[in-house]
C-alpha positions as CSV (number, residue, x, y, z in Angstrom):
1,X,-1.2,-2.7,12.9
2,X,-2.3,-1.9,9.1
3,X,-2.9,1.9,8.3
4,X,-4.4,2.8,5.0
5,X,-3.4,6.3,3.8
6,X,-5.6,7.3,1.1
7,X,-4.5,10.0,-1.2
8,X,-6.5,12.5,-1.7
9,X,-5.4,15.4,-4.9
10,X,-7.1,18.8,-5.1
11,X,-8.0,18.7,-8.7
12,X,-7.4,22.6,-9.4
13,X,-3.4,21.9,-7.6
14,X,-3.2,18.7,-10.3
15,X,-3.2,21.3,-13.1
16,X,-0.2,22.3,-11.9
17,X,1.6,19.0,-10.8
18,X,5.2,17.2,-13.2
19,X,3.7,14.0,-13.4
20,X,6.8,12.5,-14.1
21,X,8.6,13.8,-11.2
22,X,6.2,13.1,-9.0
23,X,5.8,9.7,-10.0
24,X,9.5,9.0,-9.7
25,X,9.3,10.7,-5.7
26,X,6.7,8.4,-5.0
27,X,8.4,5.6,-6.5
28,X,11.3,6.3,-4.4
29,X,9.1,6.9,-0.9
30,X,7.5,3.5,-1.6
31,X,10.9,2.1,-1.5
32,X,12.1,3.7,1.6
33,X,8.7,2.2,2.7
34,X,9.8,-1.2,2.0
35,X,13.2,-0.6,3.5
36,X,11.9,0.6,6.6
37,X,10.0,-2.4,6.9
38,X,6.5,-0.5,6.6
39,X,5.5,-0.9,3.4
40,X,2.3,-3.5,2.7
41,X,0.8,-1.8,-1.0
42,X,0.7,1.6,-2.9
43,X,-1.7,1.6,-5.7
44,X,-2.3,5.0,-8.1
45,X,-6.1,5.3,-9.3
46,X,-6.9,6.6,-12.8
47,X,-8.6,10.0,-13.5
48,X,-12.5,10.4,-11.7
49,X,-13.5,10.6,-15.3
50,X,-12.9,6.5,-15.4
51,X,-14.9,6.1,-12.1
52,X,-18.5,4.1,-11.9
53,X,-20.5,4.6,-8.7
54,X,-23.0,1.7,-7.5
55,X,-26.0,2.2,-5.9
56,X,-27.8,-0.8,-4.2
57,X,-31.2,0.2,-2.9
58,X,-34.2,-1.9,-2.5
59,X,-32.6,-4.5,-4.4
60,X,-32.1,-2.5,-7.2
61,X,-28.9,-1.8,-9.0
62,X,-28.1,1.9,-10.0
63,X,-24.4,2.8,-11.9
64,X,-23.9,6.2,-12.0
65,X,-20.6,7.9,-14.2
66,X,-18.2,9.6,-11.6
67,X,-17.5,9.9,-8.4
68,X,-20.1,9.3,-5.4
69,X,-20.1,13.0,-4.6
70,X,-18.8,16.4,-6.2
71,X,-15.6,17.6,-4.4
72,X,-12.4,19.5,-5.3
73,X,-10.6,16.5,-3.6
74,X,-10.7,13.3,-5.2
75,X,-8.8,9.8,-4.2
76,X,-5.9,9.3,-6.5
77,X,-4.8,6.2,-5.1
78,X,-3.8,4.2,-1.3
79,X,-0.6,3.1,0.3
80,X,-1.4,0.7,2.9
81,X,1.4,0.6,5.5
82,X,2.4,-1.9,8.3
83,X,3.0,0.8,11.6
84,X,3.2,0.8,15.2
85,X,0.6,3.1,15.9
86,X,-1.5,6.1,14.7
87,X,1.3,8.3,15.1
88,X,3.8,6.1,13.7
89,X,1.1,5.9,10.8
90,X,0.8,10.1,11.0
91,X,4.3,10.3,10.4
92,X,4.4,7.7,7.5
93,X,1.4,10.0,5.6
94,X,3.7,13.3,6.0
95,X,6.2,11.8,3.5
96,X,3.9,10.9,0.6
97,X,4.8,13.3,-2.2
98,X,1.4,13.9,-3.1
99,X,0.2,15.4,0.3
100,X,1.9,18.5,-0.9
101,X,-1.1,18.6,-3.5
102,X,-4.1,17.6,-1.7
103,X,-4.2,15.5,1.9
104,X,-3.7,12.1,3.1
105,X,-6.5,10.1,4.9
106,X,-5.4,7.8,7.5
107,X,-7.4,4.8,8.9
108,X,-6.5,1.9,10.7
109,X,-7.5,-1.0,9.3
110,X,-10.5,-2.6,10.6
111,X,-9.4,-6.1,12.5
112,X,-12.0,-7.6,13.8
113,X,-10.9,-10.2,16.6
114,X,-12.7,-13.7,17.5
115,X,-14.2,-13.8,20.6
């Protein structure tokens, strides 16, 4: 079953974070990842400040600048994993270096069956 963790950062803790070091631990995690046989994708997202928000109502197209919502906690990017269950999945999320700067969101991926 597919889990998508999204990474979420707390943008007053990002001040604070060696992006070079924690760009080589996540590296690393995404390769245990693959070696455990777990790993699907892992994708980092660039700054809010880059971010366009869409608005679709009554036909009509709105683009905003930014994100959808103000928050201290903004996506900085997604590692979609391959795991046996949610706690398997749970378990997966506690090892992504970034969690010790924000949280990590985990969903099951949505697999909708024929009848």
């Amino acid at each position: 079953m597919k889990f998508m963790c999204l990474v979420l950062i707390d943008s007053e803790m990002a001040k604070t974070i060696d992006w070079e070091e924690i760009g080589s631990e996540s590296f690393d995690y995404d390769v245990k990842l693959f070696r455990d046989q777990v790993y699907v994708r892992a994708e980092a997202l660039e700054s809010v400040s880059s971010a366009r928000t869409v608005r679709v109502r009554n036909g009509e197209a709105m683009v905003t600048d930014g994100p959808f919502m103000e928050t201290r906690e903004q996506v900085a990017g997604f590692i979609l994993v391959e795991a046996s269950d949610m706690e398997h999945a749970l378990e997966i999320a506690k090892g992504i270096p970034l969690a010790r700067y924000g949280a990590v969101e985990v969903r099951p991926v949505l697999n909708p069956s024929p009848e």
